[in-house]
C-alpha positions as CSV (number, residue, x, y, z in Angstrom):
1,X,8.8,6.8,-19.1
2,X,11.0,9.3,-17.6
3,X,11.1,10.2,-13.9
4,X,9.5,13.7,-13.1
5,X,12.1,14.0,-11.0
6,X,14.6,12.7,-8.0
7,X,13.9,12.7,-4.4
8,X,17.0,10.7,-2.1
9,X,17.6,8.2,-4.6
10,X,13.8,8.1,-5.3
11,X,12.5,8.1,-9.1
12,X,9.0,9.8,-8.6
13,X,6.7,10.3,-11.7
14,X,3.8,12.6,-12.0
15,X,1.1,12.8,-14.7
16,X,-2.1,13.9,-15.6
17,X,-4.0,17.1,-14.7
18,X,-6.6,18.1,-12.2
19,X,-7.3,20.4,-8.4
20,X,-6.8,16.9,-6.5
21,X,-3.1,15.2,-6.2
22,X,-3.4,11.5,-5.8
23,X,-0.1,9.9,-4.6
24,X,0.1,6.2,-4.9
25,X,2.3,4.2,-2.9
26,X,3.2,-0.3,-3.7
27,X,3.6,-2.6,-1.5
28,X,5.7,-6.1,-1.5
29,X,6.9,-6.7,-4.3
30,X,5.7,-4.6,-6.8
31,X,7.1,-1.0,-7.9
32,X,5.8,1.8,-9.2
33,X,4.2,0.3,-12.5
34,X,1.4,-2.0,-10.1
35,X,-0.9,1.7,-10.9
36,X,-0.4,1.5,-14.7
37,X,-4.2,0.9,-14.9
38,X,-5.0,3.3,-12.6
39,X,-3.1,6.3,-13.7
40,X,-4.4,5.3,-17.3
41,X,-8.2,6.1,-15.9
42,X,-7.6,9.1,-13.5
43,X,-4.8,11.1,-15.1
44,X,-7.2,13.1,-17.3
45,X,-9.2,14.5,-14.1
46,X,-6.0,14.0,-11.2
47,X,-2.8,14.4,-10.8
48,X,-1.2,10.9,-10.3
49,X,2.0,11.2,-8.1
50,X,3.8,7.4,-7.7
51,X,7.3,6.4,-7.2
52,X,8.9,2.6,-6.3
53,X,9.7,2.4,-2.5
54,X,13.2,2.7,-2.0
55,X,15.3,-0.6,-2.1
56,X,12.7,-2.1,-4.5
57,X,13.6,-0.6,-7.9
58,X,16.0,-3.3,-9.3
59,X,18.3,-0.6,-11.2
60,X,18.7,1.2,-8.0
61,X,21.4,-0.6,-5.2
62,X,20.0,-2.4,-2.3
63,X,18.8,-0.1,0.3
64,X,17.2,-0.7,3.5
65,X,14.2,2.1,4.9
66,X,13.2,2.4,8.0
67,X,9.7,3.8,9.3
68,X,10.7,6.9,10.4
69,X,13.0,7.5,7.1
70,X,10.4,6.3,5.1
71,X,7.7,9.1,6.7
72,X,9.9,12.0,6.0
73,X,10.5,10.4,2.3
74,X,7.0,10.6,2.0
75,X,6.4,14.0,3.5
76,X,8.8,15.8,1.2
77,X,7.3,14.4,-1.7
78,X,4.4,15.3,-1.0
79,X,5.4,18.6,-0.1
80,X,6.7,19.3,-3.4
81,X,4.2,17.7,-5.6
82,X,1.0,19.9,-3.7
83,X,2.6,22.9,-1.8
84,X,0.1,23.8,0.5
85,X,-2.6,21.4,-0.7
86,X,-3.9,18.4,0.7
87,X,-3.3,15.1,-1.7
88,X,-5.2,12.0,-1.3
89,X,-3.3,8.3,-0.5
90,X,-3.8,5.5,-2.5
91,X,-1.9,3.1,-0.8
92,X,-1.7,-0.9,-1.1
93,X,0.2,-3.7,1.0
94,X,2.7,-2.2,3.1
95,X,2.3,0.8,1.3
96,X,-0.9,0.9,3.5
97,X,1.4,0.4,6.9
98,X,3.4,3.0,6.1
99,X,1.1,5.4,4.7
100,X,-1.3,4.9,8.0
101,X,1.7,6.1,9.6
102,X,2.5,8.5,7.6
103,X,-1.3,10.2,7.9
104,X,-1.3,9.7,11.6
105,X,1.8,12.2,12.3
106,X,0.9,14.3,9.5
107,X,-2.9,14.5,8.8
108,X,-2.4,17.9,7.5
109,X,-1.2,17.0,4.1
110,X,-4.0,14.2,3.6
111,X,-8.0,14.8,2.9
112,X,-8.6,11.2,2.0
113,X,-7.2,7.5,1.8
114,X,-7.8,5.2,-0.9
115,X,-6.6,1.6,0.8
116,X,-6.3,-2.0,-0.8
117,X,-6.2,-4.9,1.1
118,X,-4.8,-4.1,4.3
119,X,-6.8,-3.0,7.4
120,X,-6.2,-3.1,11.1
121,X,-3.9,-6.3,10.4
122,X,-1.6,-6.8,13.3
123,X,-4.2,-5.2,16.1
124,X,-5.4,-7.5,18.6
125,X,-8.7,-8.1,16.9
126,X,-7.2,-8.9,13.5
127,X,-5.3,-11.2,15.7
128,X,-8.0,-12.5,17.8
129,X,-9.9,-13.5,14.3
130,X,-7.1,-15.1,12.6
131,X,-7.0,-19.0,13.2
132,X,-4.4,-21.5,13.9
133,X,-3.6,-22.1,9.8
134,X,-3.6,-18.6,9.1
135,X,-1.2,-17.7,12.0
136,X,1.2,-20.2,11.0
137,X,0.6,-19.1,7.2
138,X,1.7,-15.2,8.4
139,X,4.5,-16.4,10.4
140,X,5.8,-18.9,7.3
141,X,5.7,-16.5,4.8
142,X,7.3,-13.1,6.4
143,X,10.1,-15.6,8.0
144,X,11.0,-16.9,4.7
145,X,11.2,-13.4,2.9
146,X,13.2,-12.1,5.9
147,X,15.7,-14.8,5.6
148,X,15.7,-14.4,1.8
149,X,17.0,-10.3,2.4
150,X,19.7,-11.6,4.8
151,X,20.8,-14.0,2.4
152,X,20.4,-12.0,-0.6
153,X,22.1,-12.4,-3.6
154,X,20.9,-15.0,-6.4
155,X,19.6,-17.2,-3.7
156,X,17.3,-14.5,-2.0
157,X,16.1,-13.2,-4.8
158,X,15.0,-17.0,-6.2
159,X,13.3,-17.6,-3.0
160,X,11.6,-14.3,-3.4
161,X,10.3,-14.9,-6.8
162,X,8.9,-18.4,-5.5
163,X,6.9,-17.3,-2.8
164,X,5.5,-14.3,-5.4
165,X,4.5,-17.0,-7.6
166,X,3.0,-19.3,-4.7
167,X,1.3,-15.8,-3.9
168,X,-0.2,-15.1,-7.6
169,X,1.8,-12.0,-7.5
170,X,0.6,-10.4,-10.8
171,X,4.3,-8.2,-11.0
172,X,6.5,-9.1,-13.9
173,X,9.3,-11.6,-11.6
174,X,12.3,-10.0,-13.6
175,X,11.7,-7.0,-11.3
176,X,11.3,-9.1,-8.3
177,X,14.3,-9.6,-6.2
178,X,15.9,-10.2,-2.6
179,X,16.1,-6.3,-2.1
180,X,12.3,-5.7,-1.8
181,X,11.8,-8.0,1.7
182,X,13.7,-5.7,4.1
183,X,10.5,-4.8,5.7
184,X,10.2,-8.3,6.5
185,X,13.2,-8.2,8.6
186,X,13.0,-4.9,9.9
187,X,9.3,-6.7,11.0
188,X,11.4,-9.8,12.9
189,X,14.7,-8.5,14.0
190,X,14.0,-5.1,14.8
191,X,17.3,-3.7,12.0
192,X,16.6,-0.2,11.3
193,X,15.0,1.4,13.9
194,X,12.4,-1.4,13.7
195,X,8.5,-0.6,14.0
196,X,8.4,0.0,17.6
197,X,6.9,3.7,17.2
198,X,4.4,2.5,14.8
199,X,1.3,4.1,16.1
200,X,-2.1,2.0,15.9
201,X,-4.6,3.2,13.3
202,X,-6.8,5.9,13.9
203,X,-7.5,7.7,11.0
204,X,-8.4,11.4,10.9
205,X,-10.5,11.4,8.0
206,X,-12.4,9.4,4.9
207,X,-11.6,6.5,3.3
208,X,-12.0,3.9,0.6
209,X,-11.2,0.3,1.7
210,X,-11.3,-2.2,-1.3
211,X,-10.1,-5.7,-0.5
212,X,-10.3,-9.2,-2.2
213,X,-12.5,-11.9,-0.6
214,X,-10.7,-14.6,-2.1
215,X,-7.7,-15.2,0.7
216,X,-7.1,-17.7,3.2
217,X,-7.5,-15.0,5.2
218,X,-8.4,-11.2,5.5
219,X,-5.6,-8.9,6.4
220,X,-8.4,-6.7,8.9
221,X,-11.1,-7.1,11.4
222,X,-14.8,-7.4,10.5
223,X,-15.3,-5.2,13.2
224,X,-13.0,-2.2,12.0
225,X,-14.0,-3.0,8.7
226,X,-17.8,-2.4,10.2
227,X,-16.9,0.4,12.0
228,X,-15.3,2.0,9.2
229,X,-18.2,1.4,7.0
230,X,-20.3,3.5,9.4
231,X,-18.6,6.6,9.1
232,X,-19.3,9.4,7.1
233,X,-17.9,9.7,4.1
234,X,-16.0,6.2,4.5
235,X,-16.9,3.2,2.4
236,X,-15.4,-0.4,2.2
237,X,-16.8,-2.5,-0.7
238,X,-15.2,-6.1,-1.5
239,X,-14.3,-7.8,-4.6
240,X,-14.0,-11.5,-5.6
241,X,-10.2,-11.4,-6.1
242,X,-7.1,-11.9,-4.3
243,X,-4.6,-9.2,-3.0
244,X,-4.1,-7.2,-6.2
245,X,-7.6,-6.3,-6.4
246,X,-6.4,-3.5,-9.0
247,X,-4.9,-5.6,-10.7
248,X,-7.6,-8.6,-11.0
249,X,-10.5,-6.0,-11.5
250,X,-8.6,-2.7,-12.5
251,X,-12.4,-1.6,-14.3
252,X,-14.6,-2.3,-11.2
253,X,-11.2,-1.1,-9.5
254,X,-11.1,2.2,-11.2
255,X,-15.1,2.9,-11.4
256,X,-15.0,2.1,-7.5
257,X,-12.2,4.8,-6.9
258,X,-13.8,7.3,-9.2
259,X,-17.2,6.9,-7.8
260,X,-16.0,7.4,-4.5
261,X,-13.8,10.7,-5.2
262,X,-17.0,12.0,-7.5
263,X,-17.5,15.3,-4.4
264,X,-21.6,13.5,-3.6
265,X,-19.1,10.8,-1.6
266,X,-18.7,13.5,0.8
267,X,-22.2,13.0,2.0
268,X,-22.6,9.4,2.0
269,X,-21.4,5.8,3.3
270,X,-22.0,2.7,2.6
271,X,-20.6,-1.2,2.7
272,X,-21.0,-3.6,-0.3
273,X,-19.3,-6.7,-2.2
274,X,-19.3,-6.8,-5.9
């Protein structure tokens, strides 16, 4: 598959036809192809915009993206997929921190938000609910992947691919590698500009939370997953799987996504688990 075309080093593809522009953004440490399922379903009725985040494509040289770099990447895609049009995110993993962030400075280009997995994680109630074992899981695992981008090289990379495995990462482990963790250490060191400016979430209009139930531990609140629930438009609905939820389920996925974009979700909420 051949890139649409280049933006700063960035390979973006688009397919598929429709009014709506959906642009999907990966998290840790996947690329571009974690939507293959999902552009598969929706490309006949949207266009599907996605692109790896830069430093994560293997064939591209290590690169490290900070927040503020990573906004305006983002915003000039977007820009020149839908000129003048709103799109609508569909964002997973630390595509959802950066996406969130994205939406808060620029609500202008975004109508709606399709997010997977993460939530409010990092606010004080997320903290406040997590417990001993799952605060020392957090700190164990983002420490280790921070240390694995500042070693780098074949030993990075190896740790990398060990703690996707321990993780069930779903992504093929011959495109995992050291390069993808920088987020980590921007996360602990503060390199790059760090996330100092990072705004907490408030989010201007609807969304779509899916998020596995089977985790040691949630990556939101129940009360801004409650809260969200109840406003209009907005729907969170669960699934029994773990972080990859399109990947585990891409059918109830997909028909979850495409239920929810159908133009009747503009009138409606609601909160289930399937």
């Amino acid at each position: 598959m051949s890139p649409t075309f280049e933006i700063e080093g960035v390979d973006v593809f688009v397919e598929g036809q429709g009014e709506e522009t959906l642009i999907m953004i990966h998290g840790w440490p996947d690329t571009h192809r974690l939507w293959d399922a999902q552009v598969a379903h929706l490309r006949s009725n949207y266009r599907c915009v996605r692109f790896t985040l830069p430093g994560f494509d293997a064939g591209k040289p290590r690169r490290a993206c900070g927040l503020e770099e990573m906004i305006a990447l983002f915003k000039r895609i977007i820009e020149q997929v839908s000129p003048g049009r709103q799109v609508v995110l569909m964002l997973h993993d630390w595509g959802c921190v950066f996406g969130y962030q994205l939406l808060m400075r620029h609500p202008e280009l975004v109508s709606r938000v399709i997010a997977v997995d993460i939530g409010d994680a990092g606010s004080p109630a997320h903290v406040r609910a997590l417990g001993a074992k799952a605060k020392l899981m957090v700190l164990g695992y983002q420490l280790w992947l921070a240390l694995a981008w500042r070693i780098g090289g074949r030993l990075g990379t190896w740790m990398t691919r060990y703690m996707a495995g321990a993780m069930q990462c779903p992504t093929d482990a011959q495109q995992i590698h050291a390069g993808m963790n920088y987020p980590y250490d921007i996360t602990w060191t503060g390199s790059n500009g760090g996330y100092r400016k990072a705004r907490p979430i408030n989010l201007p209009c609807p969304m779509l939370y899916l998020y596995g139930t089977r985790k040691p531990f949630m990556f939101h609140s129940q009360a801004w997953a409650e809260a969200l629930a109840a406003r209009p438009g907005s729907r969170v609905q669960g699934f029994k799987t773990g972080h990859w939820v399109m990947s585990a389920q891409p059918q109830a996925f997909n028909e979850a996504v495409s239920d929810w974009l159908a133009p009747s979700v503009q009138t409606s909420s609601s909160a289930s688990s399937s």
